[in-house]
Gaussian input, Z-matrix of N, CA and C with variables (Angstrom, degrees):
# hf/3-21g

backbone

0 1
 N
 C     1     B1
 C     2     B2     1     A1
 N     3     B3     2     A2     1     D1
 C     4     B4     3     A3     2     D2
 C     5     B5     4     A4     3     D3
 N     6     B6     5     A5     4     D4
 C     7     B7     6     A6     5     D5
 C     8     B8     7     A7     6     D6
 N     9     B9     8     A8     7     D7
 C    10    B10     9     A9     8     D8
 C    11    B11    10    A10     9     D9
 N    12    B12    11    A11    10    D10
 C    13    B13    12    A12    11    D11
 C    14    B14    13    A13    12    D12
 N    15    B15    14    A14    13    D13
 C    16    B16    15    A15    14    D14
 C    17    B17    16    A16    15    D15
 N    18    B18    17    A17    16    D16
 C    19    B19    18    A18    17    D17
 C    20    B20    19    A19    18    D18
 N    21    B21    20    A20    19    D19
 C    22    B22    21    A21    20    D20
 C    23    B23    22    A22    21    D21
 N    24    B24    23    A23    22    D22
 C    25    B25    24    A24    23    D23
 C    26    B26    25    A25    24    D24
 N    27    B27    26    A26    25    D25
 C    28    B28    27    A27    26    D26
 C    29    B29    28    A28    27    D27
 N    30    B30    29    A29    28    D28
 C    31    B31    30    A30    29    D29
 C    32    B32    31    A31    30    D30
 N    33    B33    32    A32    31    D31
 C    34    B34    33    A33    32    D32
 C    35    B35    34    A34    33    D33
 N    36    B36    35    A35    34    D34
 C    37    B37    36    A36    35    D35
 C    38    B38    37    A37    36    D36
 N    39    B39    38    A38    37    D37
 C    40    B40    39    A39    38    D38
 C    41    B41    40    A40    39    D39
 N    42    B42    41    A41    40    D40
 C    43    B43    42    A42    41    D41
 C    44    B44    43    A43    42    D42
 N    45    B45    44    A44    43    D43
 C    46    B46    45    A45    44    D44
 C    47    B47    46    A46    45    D45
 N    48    B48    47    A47    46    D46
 C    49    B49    48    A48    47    D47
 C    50    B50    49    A49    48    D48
 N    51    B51    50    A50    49    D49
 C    52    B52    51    A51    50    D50
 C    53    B53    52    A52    51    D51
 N    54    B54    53    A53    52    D52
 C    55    B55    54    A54    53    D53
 C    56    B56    55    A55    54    D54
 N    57    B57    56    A56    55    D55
 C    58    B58    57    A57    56    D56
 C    59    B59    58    A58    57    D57
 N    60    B60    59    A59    58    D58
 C    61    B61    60    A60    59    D59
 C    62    B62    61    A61    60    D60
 N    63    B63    62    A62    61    D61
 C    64    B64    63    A63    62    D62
 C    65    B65    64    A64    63    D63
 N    66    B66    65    A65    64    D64
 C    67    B67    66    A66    65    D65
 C    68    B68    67    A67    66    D66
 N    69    B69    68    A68    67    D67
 C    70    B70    69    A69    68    D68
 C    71    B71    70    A70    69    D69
 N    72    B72    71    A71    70    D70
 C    73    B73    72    A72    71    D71
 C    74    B74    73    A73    72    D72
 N    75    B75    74    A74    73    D73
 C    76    B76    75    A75    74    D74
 C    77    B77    76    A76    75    D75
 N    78    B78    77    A77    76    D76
 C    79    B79    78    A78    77    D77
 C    80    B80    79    A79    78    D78
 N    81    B81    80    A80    79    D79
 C    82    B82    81    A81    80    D80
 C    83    B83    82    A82    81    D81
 N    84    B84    83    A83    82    D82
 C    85    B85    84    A84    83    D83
 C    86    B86    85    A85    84    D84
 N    87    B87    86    A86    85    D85
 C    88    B88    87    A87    86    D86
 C    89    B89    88    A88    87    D87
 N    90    B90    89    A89    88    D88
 C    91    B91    90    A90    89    D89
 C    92    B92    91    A91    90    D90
 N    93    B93    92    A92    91    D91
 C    94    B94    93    A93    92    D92
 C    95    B95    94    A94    93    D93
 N    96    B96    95    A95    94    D94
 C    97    B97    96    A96    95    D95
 C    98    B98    97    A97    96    D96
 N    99    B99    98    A98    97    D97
 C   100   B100    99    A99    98    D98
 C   101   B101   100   A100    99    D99
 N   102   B102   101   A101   100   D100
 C   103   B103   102   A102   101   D101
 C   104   B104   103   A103   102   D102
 N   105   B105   104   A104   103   D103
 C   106   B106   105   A105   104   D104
 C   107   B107   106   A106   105   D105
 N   108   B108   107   A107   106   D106
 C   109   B109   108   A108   107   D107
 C   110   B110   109   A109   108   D108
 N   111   B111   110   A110   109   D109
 C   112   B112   111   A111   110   D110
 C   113   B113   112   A112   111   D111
 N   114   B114   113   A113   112   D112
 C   115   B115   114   A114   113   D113
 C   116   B116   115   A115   114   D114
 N   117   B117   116   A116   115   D115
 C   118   B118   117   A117   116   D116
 C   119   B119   118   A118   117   D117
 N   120   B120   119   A119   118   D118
 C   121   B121   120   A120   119   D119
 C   122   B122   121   A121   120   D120
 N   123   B123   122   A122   121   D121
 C   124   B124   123   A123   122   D122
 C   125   B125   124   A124   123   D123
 N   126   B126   125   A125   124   D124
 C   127   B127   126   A126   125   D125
 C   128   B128   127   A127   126   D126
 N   129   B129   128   A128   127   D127
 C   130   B130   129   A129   128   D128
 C   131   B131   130   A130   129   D129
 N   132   B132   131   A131   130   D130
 C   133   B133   132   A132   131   D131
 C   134   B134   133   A133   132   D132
 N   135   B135   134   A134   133   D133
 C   136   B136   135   A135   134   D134
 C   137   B137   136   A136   135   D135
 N   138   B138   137   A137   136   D136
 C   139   B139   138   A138   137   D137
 C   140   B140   139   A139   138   D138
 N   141   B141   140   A140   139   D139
 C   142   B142   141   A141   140   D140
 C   143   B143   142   A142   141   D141
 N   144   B144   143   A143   142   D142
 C   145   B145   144   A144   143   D143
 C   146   B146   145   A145   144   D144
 N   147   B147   146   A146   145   D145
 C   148   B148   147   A147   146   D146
 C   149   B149   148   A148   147   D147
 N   150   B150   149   A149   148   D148
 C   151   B151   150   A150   149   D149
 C   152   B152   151   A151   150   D150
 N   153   B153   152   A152   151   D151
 C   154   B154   153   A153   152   D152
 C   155   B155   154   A154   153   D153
 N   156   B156   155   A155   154   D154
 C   157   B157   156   A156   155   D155
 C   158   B158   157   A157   156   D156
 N   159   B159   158   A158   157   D157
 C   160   B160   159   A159   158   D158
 C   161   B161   160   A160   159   D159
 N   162   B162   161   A161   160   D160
 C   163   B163   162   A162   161   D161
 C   164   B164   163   A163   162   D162
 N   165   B165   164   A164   163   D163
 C   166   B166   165   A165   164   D164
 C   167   B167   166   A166   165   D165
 N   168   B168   167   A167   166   D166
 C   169   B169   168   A168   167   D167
 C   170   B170   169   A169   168   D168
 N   171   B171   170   A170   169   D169
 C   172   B172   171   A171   170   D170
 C   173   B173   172   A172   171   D171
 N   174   B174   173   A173   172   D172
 C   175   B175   174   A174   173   D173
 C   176   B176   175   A175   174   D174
 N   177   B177   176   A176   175   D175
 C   178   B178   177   A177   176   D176
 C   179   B179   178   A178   177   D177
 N   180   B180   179   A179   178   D178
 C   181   B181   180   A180   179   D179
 C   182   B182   181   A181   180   D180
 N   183   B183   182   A182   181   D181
 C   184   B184   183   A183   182   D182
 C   185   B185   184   A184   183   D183
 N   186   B186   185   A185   184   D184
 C   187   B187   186   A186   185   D185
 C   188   B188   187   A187   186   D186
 N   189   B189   188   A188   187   D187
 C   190   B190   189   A189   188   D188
 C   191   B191   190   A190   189   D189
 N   192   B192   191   A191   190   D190
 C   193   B193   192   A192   191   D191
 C   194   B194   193   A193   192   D192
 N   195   B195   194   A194   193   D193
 C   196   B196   195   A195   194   D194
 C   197   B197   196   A196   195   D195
 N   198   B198   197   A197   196   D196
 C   199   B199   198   A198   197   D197
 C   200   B200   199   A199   198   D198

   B1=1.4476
   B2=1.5262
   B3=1.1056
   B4=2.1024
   B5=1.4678
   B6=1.4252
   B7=1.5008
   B8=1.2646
   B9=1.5970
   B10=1.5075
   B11=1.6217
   B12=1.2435
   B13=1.2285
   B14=1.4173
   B15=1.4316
   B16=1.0995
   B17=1.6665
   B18=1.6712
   B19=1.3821
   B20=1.5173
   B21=1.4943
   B22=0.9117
   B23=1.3527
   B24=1.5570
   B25=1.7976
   B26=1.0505
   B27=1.6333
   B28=1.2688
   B29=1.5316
   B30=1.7018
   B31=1.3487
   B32=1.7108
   B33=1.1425
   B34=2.2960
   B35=1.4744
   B36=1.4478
   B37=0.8127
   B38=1.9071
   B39=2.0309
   B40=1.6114
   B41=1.6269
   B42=1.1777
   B43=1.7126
   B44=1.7810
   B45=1.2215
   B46=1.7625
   B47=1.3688
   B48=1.5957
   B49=1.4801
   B50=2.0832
   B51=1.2068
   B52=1.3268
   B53=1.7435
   B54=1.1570
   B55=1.4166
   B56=1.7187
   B57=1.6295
   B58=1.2296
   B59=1.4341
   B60=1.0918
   B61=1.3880
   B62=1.9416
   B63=1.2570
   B64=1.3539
   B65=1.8519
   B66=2.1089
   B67=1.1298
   B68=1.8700
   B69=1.3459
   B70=1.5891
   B71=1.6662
   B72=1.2045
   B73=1.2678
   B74=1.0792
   B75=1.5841
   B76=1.4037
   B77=1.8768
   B78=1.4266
   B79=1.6011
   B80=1.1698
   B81=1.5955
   B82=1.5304
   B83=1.7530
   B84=1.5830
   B85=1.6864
   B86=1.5597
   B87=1.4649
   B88=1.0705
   B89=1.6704
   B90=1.1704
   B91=1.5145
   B92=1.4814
   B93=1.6540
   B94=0.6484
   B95=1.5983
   B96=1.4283
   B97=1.4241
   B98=1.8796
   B99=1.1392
   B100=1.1903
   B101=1.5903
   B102=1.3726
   B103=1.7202
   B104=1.7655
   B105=1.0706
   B106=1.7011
   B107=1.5426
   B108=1.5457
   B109=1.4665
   B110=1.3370
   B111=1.5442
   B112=2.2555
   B113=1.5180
   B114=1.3613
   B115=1.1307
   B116=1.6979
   B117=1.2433
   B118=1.6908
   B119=1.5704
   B120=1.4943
   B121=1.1305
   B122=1.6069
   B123=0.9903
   B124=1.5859
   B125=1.6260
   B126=0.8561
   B127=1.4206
   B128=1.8315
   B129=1.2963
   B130=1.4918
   B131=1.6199
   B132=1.2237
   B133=1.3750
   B134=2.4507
   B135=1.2426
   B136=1.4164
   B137=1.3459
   B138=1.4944
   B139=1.4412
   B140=0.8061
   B141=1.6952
   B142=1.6746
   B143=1.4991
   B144=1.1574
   B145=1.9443
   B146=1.2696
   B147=1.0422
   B148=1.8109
   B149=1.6185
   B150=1.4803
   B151=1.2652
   B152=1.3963
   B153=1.7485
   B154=1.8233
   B155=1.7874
   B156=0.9749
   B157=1.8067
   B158=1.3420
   B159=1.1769
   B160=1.4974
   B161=1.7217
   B162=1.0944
   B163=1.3162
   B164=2.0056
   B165=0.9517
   B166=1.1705
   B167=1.4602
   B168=1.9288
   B169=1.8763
   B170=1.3258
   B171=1.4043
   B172=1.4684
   B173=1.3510
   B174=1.1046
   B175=1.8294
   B176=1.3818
   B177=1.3113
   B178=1.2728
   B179=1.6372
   B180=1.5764
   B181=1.4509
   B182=1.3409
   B183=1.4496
   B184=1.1786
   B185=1.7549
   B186=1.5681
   B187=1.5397
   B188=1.2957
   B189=1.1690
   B190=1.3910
   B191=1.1366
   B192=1.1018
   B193=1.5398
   B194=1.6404
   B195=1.1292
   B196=1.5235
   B197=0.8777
   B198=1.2242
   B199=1.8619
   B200=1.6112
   A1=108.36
   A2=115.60
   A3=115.48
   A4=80.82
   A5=100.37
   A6=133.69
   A7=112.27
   A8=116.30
   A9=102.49
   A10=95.49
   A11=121.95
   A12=149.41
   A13=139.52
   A14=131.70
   A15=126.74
   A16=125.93
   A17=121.07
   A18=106.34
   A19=108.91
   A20=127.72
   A21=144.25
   A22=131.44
   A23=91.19
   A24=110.92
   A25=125.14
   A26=118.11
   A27=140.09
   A28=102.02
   A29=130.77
   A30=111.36
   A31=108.02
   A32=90.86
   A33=97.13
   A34=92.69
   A35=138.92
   A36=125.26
   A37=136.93
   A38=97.84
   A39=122.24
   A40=88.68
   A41=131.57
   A42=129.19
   A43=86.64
   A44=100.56
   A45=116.79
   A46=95.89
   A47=107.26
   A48=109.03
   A49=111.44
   A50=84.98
   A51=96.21
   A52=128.20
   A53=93.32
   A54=104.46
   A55=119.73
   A56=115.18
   A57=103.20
   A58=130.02
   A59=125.15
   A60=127.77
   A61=100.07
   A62=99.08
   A63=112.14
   A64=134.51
   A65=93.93
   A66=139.43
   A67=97.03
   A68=114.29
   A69=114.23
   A70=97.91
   A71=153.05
   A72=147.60
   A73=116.44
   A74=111.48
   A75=124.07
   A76=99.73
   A77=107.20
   A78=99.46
   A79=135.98
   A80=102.08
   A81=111.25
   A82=111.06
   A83=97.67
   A84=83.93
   A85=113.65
   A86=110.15
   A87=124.26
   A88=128.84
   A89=124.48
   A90=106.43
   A91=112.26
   A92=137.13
   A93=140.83
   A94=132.05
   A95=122.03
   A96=122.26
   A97=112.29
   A98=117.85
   A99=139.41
   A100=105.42
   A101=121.30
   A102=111.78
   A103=86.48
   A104=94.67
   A105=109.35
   A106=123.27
   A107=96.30
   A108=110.42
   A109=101.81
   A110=79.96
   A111=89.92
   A112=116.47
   A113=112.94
   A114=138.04
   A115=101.85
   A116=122.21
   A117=112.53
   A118=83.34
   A119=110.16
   A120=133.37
   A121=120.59
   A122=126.25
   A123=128.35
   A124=111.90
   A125=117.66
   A126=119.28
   A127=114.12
   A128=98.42
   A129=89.39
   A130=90.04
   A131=128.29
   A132=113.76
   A133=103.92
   A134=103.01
   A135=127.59
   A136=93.71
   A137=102.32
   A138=119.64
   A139=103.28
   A140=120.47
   A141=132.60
   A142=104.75
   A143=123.21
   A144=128.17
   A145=78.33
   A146=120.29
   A147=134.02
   A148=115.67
   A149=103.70
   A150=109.96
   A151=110.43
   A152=96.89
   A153=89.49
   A154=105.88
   A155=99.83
   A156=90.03
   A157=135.06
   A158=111.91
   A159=124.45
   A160=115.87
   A161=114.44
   A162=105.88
   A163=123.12
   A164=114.64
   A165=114.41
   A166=98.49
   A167=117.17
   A168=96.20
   A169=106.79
   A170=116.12
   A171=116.38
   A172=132.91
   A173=116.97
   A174=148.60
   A175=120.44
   A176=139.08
   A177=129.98
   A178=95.39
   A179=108.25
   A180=121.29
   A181=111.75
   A182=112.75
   A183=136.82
   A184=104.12
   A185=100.92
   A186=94.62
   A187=122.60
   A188=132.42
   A189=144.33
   A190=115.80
   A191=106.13
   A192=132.52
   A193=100.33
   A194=149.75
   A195=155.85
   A196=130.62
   A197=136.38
   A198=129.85
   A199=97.58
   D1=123.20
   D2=-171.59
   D3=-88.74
   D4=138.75
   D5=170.99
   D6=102.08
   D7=-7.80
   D8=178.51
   D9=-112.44
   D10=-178.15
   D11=126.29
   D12=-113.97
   D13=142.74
   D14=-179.10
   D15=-45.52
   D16=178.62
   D17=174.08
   D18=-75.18
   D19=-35.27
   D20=169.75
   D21=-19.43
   D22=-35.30
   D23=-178.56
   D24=-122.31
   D25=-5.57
   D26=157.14
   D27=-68.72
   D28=-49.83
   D29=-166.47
   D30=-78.44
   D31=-15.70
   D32=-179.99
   D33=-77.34
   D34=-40.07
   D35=-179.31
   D36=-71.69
   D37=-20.77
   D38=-173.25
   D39=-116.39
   D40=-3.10
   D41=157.10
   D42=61.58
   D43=73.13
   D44=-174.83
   D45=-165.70
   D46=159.93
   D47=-176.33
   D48=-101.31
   D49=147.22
   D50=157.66
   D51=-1.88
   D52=-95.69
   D53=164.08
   D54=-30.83
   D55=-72.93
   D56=173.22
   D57=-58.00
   D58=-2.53
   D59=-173.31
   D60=-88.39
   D61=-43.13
   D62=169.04
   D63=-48.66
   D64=-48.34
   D65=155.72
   D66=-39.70
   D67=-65.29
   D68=-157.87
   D69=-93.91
   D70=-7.54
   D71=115.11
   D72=-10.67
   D73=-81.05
   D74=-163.05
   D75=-48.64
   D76=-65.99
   D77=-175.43
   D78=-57.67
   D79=-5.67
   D80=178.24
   D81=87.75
   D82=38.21
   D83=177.40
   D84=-117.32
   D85=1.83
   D86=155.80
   D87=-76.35
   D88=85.19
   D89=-159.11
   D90=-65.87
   D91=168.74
   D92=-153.17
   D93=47.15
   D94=-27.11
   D95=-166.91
   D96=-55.94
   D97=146.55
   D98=-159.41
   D99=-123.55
   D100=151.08
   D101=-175.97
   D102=-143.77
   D103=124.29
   D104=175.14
   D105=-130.53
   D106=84.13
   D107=-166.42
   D108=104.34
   D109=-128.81
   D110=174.57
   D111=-95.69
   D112=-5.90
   D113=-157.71
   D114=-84.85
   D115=148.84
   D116=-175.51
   D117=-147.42
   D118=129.69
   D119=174.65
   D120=-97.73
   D121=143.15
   D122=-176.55
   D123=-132.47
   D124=144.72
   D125=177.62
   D126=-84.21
   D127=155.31
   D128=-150.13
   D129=-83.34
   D130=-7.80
   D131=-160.49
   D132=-108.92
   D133=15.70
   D134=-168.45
   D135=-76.39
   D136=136.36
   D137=169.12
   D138=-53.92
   D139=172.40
   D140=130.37
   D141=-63.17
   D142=156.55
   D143=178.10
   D144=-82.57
   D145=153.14
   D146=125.41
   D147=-67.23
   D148=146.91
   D149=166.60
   D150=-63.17
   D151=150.10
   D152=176.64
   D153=-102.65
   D154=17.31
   D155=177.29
   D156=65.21
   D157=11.27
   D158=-170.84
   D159=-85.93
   D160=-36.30
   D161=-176.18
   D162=96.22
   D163=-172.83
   D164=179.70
   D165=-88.09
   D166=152.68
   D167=164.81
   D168=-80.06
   D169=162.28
   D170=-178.95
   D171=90.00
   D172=-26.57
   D173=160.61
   D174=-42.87
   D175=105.35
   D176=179.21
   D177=-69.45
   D178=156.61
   D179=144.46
   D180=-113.96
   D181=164.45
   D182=177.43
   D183=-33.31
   D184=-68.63
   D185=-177.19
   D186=-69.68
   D187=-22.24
   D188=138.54
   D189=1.57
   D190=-68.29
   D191=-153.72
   D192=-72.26
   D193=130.26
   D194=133.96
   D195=-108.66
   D196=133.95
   D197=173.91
   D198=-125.92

């Protein structure tokens, strides 16, 4: 398909593995990506996501934390 590339070459390309690239597909934080079969397609011109900074729920942080 011209315009995509595989996940395969998206994670050699965002120096991330496999899996998570798959991981951020699946949730939809990759826009455009497409899954055909087992196969998950990315567009060749797709950001990297940024992390969103949130943390685990339930998780203290540092500043969180007071005594």
């Amino acid at each position: 398909m011209i315009g995509y590339i595989q996940a395969e070459e998206a994670a050699k390309r965002w120096n991330i593995s496999i899996r998570q690239i798959q991981n951020l597909c699946k949730t939809g934080r990759i826009d455009g990506a497409v899954k055909f079969g087992t196969t998950w397609a990315v567009p060749e011109t797709a950001e990297k996501p940024t992390r969103t900074g949130k943390g685990k729920p339930g998780r203290k942080t540092k500043t969180s934390e007071v005594n």
